[in-house]
MDAnalysis code that builds the backbone (N, CA, C; Angstrom):
import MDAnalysis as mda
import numpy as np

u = mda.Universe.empty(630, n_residues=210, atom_resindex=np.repeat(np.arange(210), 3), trajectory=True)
u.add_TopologyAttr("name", ["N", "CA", "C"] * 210)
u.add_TopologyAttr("resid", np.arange(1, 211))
u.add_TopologyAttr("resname", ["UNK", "UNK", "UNK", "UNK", "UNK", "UNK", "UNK", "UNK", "UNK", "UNK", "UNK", "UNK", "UNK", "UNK", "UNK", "UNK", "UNK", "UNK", "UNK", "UNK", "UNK", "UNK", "UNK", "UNK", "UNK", "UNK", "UNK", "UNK", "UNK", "UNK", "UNK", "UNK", "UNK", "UNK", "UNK", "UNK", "UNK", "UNK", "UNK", "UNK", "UNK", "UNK", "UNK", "UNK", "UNK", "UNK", "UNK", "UNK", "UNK", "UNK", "UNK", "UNK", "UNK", "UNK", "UNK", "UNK", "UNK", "UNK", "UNK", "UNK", "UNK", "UNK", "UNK", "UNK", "UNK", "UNK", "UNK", "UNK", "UNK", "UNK", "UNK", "UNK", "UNK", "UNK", "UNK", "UNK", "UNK", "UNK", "UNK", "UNK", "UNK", "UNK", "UNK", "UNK", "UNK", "UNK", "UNK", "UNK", "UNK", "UNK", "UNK", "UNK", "UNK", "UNK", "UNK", "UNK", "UNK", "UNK", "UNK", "UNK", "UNK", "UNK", "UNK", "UNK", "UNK", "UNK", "UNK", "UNK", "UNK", "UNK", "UNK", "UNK", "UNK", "UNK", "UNK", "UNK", "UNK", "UNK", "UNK", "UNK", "UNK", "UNK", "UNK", "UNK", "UNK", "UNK", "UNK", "UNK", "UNK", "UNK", "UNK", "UNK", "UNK", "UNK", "UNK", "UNK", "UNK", "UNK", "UNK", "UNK", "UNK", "UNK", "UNK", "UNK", "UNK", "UNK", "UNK", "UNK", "UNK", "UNK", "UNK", "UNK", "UNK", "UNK", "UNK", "UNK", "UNK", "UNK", "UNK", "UNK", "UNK", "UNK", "UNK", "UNK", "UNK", "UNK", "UNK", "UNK", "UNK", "UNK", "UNK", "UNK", "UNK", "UNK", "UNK", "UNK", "UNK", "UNK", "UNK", "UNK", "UNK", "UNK", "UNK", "UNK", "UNK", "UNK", "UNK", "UNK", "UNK", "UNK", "UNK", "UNK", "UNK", "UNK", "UNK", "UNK", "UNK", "UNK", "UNK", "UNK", "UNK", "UNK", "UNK", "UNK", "UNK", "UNK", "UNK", "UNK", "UNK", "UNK"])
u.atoms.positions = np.array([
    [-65.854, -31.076, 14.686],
    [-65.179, -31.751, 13.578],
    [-64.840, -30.711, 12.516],
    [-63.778, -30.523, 12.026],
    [-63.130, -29.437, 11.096],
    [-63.011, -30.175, 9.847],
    [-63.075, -29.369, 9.097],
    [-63.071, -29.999, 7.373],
    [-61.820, -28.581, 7.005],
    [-61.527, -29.044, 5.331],
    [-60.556, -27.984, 4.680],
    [-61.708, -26.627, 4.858],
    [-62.878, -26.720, 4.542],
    [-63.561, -25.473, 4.215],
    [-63.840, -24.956, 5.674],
    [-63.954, -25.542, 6.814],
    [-64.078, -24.568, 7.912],
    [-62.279, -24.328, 8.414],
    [-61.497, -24.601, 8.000],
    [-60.332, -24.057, 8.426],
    [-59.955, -23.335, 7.416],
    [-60.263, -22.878, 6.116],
    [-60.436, -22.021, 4.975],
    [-60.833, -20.978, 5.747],
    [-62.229, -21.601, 5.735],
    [-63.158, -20.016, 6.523],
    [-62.468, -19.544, 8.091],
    [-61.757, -20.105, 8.703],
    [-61.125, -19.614, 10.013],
    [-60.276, -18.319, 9.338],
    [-59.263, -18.880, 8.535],
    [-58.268, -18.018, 7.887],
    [-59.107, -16.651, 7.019],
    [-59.718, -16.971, 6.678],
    [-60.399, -15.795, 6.010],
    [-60.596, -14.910, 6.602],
    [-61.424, -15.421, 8.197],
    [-62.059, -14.262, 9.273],
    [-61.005, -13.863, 9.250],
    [-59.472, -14.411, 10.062],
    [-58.368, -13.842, 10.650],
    [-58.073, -12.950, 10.013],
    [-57.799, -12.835, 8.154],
    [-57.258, -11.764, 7.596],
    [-58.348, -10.867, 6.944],
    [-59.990, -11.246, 7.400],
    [-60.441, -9.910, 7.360],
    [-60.790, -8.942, 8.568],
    [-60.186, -9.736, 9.533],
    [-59.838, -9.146, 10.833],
    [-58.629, -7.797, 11.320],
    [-57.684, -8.287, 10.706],
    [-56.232, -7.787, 10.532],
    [-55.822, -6.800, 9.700],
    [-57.007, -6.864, 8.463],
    [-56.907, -5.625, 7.353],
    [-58.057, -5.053, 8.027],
    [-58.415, -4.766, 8.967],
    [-59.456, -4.256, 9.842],
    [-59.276, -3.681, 10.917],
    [-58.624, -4.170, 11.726],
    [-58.471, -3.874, 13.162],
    [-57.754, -2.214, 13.179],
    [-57.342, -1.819, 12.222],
    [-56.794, -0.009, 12.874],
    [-57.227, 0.596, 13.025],
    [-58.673, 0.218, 12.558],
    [-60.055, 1.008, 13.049],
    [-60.487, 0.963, 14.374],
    [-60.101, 0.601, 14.545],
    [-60.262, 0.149, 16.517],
    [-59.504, 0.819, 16.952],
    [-58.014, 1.091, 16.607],
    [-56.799, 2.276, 17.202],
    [-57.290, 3.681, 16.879],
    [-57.640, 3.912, 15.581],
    [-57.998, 5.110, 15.362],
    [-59.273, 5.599, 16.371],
    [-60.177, 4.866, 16.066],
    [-61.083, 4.911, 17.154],
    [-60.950, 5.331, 18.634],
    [-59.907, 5.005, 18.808],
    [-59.376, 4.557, 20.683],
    [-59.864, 3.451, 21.216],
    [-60.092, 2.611, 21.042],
    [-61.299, 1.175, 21.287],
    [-60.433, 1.070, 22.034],
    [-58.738, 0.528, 21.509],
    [-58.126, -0.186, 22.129],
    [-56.437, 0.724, 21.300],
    [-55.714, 0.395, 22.091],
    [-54.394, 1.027, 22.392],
    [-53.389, 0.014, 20.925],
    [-53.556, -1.451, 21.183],
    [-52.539, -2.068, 20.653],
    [-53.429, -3.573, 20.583],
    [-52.471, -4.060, 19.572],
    [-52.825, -5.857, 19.706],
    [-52.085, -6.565, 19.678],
    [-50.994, -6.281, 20.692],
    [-50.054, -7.440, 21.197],
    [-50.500, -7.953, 22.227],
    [-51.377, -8.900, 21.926],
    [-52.299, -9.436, 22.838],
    [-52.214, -10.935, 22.701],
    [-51.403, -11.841, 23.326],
    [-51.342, -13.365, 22.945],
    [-52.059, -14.191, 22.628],
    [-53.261, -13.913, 23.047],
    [-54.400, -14.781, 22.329],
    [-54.637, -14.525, 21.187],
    [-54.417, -13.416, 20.899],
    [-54.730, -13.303, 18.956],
    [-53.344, -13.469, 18.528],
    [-52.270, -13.752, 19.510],
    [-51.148, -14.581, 18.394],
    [-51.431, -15.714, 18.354],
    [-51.907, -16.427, 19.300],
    [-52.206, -17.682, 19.651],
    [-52.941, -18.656, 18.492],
    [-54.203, -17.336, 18.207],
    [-55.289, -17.705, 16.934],
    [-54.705, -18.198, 15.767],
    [-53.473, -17.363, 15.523],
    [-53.012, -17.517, 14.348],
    [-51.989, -18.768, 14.233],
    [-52.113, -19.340, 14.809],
    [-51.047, -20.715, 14.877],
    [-52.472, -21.570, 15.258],
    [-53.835, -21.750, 15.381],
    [-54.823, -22.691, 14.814],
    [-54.928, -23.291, 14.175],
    [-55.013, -23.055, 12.858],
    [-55.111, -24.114, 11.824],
    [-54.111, -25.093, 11.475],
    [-52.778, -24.607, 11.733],
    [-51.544, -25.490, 11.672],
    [-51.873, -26.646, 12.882],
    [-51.893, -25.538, 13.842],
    [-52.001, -26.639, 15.159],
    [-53.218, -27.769, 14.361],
    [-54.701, -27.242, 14.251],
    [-55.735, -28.524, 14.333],
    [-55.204, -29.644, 12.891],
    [-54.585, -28.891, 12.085],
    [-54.218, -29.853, 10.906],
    [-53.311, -30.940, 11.409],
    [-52.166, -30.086, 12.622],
    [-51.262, -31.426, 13.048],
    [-51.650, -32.205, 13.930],
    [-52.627, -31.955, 14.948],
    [-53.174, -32.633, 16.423],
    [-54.568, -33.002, 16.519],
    [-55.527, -32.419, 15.843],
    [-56.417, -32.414, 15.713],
    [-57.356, -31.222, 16.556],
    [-58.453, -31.351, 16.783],
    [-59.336, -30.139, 17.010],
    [-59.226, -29.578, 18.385],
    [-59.238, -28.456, 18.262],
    [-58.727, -27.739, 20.083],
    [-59.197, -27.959, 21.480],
    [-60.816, -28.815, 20.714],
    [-61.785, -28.829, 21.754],
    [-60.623, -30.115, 22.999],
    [-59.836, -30.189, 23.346],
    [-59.215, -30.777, 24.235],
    [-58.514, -29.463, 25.135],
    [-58.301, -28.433, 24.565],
    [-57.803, -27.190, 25.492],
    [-58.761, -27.190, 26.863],
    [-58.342, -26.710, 27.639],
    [-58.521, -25.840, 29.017],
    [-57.768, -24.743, 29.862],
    [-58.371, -24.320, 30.277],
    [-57.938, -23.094, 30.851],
    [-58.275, -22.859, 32.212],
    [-59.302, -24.100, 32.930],
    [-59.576, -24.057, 34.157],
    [-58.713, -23.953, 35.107],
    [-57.379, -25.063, 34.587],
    [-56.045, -25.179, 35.516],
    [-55.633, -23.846, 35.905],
    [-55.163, -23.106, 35.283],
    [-54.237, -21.758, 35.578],
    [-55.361, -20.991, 36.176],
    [-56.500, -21.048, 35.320],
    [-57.258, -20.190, 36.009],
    [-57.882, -20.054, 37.680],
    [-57.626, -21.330, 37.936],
    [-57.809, -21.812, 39.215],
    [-56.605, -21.334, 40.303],
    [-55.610, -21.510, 39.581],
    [-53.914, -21.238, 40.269],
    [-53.892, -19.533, 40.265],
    [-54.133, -18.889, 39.077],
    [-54.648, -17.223, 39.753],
    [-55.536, -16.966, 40.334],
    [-56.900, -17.516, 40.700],
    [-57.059, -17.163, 41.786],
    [-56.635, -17.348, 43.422],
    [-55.923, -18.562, 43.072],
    [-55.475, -19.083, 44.294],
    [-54.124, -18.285, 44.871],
    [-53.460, -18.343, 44.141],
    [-52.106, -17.178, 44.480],
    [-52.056, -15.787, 43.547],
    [-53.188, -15.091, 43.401],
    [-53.292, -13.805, 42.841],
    [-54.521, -13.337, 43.684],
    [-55.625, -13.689, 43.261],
    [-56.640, -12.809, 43.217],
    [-56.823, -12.909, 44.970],
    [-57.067, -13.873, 45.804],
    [-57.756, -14.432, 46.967],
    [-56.130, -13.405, 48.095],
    [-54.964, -13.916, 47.195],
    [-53.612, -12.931, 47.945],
    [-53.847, -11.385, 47.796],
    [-54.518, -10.771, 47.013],
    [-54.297, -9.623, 46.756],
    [-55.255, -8.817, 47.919],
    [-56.698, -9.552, 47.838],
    [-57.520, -9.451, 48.713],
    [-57.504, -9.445, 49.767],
    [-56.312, -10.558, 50.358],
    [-56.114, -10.775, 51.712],
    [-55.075, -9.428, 52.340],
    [-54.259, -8.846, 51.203],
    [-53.554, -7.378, 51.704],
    [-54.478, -5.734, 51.699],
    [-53.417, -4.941, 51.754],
    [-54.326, -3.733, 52.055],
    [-54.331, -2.956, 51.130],
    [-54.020, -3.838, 49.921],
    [-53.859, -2.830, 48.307],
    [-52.839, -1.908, 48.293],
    [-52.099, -1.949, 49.282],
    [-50.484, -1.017, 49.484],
    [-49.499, -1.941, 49.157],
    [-48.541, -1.651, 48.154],
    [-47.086, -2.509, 48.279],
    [-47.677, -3.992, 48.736],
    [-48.317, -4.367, 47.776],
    [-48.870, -5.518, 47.808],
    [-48.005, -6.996, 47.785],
    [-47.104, -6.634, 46.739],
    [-46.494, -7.922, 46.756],
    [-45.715, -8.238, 47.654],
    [-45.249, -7.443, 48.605],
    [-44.755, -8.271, 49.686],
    [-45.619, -9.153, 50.242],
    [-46.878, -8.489, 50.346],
    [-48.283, -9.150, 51.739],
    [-48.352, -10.203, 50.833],
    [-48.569, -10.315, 49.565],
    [-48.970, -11.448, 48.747],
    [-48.168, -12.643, 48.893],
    [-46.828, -12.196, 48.883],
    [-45.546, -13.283, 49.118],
    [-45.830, -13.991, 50.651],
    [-46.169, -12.686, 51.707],
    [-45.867, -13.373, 52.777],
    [-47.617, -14.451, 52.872],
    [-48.377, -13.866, 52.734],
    [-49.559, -14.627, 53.164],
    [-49.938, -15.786, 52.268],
    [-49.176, -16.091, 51.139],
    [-48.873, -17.408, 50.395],
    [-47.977, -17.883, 51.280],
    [-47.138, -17.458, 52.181],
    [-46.270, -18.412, 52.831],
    [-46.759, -18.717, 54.041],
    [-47.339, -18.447, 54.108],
    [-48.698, -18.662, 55.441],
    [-49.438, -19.712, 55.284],
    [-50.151, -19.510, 54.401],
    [-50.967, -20.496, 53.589],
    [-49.910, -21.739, 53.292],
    [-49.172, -21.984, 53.049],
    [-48.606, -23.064, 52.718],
    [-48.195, -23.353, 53.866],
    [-47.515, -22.762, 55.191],
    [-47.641, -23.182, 56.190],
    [-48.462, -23.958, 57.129],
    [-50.044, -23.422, 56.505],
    [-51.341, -23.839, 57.780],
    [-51.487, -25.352, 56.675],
    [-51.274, -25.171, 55.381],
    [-51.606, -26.375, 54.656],
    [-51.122, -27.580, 55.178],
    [-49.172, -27.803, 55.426],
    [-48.199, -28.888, 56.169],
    [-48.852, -28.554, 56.906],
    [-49.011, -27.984, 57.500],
    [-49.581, -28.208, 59.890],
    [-50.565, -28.688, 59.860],
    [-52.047, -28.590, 58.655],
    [-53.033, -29.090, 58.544],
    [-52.864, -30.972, 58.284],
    [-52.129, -30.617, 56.908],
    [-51.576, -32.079, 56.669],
    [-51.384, -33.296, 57.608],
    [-50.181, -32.342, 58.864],
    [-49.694, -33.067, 60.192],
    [-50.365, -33.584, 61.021],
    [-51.937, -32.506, 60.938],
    [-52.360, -32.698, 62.528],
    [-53.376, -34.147, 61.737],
    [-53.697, -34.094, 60.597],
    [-54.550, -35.334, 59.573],
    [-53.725, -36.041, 59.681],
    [-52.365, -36.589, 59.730],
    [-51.682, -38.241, 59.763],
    [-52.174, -38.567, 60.937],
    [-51.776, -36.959, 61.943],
    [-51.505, -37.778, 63.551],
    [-52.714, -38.394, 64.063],
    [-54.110, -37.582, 63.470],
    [-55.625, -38.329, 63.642],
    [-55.809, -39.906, 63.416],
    [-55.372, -39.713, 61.961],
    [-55.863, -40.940, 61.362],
    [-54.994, -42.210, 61.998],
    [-53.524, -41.738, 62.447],
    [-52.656, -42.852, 63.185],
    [-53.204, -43.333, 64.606],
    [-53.889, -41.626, 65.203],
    [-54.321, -42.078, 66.465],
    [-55.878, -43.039, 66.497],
    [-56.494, -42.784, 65.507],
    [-57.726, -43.347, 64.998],
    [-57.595, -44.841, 64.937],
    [-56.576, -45.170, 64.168],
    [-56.429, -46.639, 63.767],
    [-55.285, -47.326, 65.097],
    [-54.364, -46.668, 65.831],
    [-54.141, -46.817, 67.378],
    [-55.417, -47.741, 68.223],
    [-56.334, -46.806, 68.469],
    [-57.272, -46.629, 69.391],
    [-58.389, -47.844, 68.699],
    [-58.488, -47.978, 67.515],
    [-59.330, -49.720, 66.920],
    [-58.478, -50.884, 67.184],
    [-57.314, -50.576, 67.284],
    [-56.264, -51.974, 67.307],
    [-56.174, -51.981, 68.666],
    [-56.299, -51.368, 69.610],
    [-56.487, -51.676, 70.937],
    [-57.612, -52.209, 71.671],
    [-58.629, -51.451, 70.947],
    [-59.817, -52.124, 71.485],
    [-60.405, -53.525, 70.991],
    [-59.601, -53.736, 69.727],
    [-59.421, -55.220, 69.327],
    [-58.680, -56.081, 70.309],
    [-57.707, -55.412, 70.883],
    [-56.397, -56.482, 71.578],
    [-56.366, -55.646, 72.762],
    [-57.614, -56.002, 73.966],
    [-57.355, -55.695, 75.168],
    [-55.904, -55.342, 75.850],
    [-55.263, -56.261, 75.387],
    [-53.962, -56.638, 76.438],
    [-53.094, -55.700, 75.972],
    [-53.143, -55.495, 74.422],
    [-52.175, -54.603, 73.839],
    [-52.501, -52.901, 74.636],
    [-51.133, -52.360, 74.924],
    [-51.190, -51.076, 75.118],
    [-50.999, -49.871, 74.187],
    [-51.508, -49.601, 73.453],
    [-50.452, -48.012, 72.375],
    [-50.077, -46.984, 73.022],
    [-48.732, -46.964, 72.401],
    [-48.411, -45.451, 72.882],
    [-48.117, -44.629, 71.605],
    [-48.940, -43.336, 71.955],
    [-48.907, -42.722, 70.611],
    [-47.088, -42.098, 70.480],
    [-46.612, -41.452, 71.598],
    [-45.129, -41.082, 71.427],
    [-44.263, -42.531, 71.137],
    [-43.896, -43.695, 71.616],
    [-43.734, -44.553, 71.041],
    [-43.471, -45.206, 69.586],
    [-44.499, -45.132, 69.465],
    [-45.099, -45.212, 68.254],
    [-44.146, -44.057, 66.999],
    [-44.388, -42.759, 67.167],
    [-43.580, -41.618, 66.640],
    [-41.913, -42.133, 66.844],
    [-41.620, -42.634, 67.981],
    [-40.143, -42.276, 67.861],
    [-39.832, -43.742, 67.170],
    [-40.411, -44.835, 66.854],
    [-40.357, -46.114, 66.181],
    [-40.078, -45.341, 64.628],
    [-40.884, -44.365, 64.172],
    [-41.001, -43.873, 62.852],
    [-39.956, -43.636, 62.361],
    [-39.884, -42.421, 63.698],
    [-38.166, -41.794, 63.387],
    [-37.211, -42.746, 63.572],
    [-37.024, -43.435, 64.491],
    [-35.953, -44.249, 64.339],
    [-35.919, -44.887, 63.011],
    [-37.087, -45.638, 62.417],
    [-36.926, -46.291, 61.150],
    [-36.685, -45.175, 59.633],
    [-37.271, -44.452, 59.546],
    [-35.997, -43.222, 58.987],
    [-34.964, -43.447, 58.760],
    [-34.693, -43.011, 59.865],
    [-33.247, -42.677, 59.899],
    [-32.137, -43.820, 59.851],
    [-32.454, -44.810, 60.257],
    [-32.135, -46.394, 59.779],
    [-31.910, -46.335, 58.206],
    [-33.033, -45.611, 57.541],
    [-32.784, -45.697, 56.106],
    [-32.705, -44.609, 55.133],
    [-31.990, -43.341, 56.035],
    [-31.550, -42.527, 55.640],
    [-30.832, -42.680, 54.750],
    [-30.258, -41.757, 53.289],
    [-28.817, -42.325, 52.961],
    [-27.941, -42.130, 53.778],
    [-26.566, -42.567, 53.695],
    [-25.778, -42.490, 54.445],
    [-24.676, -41.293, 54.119],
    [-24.824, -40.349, 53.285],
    [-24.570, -39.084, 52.531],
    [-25.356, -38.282, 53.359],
    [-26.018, -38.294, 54.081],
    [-26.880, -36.878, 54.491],
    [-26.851, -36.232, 55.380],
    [-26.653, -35.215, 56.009],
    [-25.692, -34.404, 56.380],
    [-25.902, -35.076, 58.571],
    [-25.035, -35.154, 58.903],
    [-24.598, -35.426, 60.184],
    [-25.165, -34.531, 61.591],
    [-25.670, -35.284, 62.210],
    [-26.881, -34.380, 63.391],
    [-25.734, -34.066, 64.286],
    [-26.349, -32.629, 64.916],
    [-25.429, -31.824, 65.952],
    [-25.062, -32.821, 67.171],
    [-24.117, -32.285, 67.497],
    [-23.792, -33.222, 68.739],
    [-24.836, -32.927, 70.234],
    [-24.858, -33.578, 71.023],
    [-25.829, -33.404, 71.949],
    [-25.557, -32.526, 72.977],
    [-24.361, -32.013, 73.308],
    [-24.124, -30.899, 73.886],
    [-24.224, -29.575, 72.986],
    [-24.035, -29.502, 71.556],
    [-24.131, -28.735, 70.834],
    [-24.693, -27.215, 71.227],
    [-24.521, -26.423, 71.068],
    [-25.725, -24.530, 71.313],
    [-25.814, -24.583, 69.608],
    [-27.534, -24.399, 70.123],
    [-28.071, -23.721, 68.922],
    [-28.807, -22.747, 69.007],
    [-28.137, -21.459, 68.351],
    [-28.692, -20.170, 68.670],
    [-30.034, -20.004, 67.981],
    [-30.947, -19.058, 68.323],
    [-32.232, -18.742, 67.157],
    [-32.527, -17.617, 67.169],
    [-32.633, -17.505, 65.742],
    [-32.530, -15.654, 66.408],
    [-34.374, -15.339, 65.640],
    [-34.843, -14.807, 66.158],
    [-36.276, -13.959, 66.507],
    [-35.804, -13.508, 65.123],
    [-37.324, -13.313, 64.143],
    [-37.422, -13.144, 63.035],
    [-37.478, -11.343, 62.828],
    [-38.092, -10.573, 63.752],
    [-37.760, -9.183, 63.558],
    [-37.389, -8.846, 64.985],
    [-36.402, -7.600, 64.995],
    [-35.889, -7.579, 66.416],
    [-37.106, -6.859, 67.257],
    [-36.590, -7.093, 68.662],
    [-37.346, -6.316, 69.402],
    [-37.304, -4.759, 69.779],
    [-36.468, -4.669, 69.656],
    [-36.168, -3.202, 69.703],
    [-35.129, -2.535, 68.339],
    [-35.487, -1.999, 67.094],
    [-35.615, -2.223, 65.949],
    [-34.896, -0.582, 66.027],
    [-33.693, -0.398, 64.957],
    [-33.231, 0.897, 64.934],
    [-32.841, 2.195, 66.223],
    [-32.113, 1.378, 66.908],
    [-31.318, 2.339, 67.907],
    [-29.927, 2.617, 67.490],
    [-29.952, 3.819, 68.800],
    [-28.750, 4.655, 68.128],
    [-27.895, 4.229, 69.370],
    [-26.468, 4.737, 68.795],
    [-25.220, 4.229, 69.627],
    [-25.456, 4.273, 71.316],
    [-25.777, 5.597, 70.760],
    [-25.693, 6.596, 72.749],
    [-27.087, 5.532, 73.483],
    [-28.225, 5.198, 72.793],
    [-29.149, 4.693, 73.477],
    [-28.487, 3.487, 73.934],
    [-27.718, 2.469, 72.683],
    [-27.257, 1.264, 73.730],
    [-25.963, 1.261, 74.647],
    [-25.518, 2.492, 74.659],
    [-24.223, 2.626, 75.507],
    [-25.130, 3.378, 77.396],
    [-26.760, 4.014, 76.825],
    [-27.148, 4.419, 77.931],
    [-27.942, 2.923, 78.915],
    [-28.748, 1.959, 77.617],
    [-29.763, 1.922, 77.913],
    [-29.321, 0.112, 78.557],
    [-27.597, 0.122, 77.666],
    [-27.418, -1.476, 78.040],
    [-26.185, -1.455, 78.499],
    [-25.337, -0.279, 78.807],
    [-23.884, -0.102, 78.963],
    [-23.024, -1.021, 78.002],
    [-23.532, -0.573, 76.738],
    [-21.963, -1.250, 75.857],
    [-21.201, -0.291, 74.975],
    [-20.579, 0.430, 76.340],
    [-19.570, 1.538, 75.739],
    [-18.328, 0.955, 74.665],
    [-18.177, -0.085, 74.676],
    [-17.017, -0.805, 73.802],
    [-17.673, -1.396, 72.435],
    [-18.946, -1.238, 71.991],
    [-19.627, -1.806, 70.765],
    [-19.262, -1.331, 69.663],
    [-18.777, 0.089, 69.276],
    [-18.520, 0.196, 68.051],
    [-16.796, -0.514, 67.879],
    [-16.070, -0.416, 68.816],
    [-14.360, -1.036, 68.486],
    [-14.898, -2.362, 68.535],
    [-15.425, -3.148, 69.625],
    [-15.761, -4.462, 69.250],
    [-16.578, -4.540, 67.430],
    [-17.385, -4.243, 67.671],
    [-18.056, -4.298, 66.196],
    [-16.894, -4.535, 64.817],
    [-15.959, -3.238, 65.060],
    [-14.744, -2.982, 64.128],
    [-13.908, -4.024, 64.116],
    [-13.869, -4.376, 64.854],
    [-12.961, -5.761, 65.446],
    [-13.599, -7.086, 64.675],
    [-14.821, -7.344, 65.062],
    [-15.167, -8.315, 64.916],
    [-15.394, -8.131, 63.137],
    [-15.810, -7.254, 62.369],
    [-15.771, -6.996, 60.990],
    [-14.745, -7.562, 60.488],
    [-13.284, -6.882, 60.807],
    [-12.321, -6.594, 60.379],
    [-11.916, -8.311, 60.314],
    [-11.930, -9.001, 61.314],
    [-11.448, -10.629, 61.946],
    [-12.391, -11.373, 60.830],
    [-13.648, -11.137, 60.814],
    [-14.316, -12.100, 60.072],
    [-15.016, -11.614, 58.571],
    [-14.738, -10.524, 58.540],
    [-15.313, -9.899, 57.201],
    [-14.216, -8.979, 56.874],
    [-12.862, -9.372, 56.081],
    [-12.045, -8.388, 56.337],
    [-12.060, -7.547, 54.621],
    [-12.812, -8.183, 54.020],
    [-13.292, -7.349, 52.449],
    [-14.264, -6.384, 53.065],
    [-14.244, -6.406, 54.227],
    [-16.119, -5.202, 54.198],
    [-15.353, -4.003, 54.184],
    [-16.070, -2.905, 53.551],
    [-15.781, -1.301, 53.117],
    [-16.810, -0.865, 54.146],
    [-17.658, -1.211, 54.967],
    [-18.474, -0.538, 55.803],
    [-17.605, -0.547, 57.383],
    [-17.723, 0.879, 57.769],
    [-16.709, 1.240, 59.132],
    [-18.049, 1.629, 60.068],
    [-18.591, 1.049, 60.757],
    [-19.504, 1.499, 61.926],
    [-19.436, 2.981, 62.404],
    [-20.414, 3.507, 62.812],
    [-19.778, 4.999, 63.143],
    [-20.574, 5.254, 64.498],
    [-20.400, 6.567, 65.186],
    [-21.377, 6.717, 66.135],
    [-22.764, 7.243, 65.648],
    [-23.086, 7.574, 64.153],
    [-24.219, 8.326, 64.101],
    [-25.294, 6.617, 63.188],
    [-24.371, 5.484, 63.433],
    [-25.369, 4.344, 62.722],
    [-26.309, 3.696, 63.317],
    [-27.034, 3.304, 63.083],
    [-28.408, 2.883, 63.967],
    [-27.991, 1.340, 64.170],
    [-28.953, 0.529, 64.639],
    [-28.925, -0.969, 64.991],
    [-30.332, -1.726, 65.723],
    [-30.251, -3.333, 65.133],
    [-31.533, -3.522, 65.537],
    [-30.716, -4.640, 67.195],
    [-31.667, -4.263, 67.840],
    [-31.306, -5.123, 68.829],
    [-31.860, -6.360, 69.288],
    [-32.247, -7.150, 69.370],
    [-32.918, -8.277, 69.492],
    [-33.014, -8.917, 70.734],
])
């Protein structure tokens, strides 16, 4: 509970803090005090006069969220060029989380399946059944704005996330796969579908092959 005289006395510390603190630089204690929490301090008393007393703050939230995507990611890399590993193994993690999620509906559906049957002898479940009832009802109430499924003869290519054979040179795929015509095709195919590109293929450019 705050009164005028303990938010008096807050302000007091602060500015016998502040006509103080260069003693700490001179010292070397510390470098600087652009430090947000002591800007933070100084917008206190306004704040508790307009909202009332701080004791409603926390800091558990965020603090919980850096360790979760900082500290536990940083750990999980090899302390080299970290933030890539950090990026990718948060995307990992959020991966095993949905698949975790998935394989928990499909339990609990097959769970409550397998009681409603043994209630109703006669009844049969089928768990695929069952799934394509879902989807069908979906998509029944899809909007009708949303984008239009491939046709059923359709090709859908996929291409492998890093190639398999990663930085070869011309002569290797003209030895190793006979495609003596790849750099004019290449030029060709640039020129037809990318005809702003300033990049001309050469024989000394590498390529990933997949």
């Amino acid at each position: 509970m705050h009164t005028v005289d303990s938010l008096d006395g807050l302000e007091s510390m602060l500015a016998v803090f502040h006509t103080n603190k260069d003693i700490l630089q001179e010292l070397e204690v510390h470098d600087h005090f652009n430090i947000p929490k002591l800007h933070q301090i100084s917008h206190f008393v306004k704040s508790i006069t307009l909202f009332g007393s701080t004791d409603g703050f926390n800091i558990e939230l965020p603090e919980c969220l850096h360790i979760n995507f900082a500290k536990d990611a940083y750990h999980a890399s090899n302390k080299c060029d970290y933030e890539e590993q950090v990026a990718l193994w948060l995307q990992q993690q959020e991966a095993i989380f949905l698949h975790s999620s998935y394989l928990d509906w499909l339990s609990e559906h097959s769970q409550s399946a397998t009681v409603s049957s043994h209630a109703d002898p006669n009844h049969r479940y089928d768990l695929d059944s069952y799934l394509d009832a879902e989807i069908e009802e979906f998509c029944s109430t899809a909007p009708t704005n949303a984008s239009p499924s491939l046709p059923i003869d359709a090709v859908v290519h996929v291409l492998a996330k890093t190639p398999a054979h990663p930085w070869q040179s011309v002569d290797h795929l003209i030895t190793a796969h006979g495609t003596t015509m790849v750099l004019p095709a290449l030029k060709s195919f640039l020129h037809e579908h990318v005809p702003r590109n300033n990049i001309i293929p050469g024989p000394h450019d590498r390529f990933d092959v997949y």
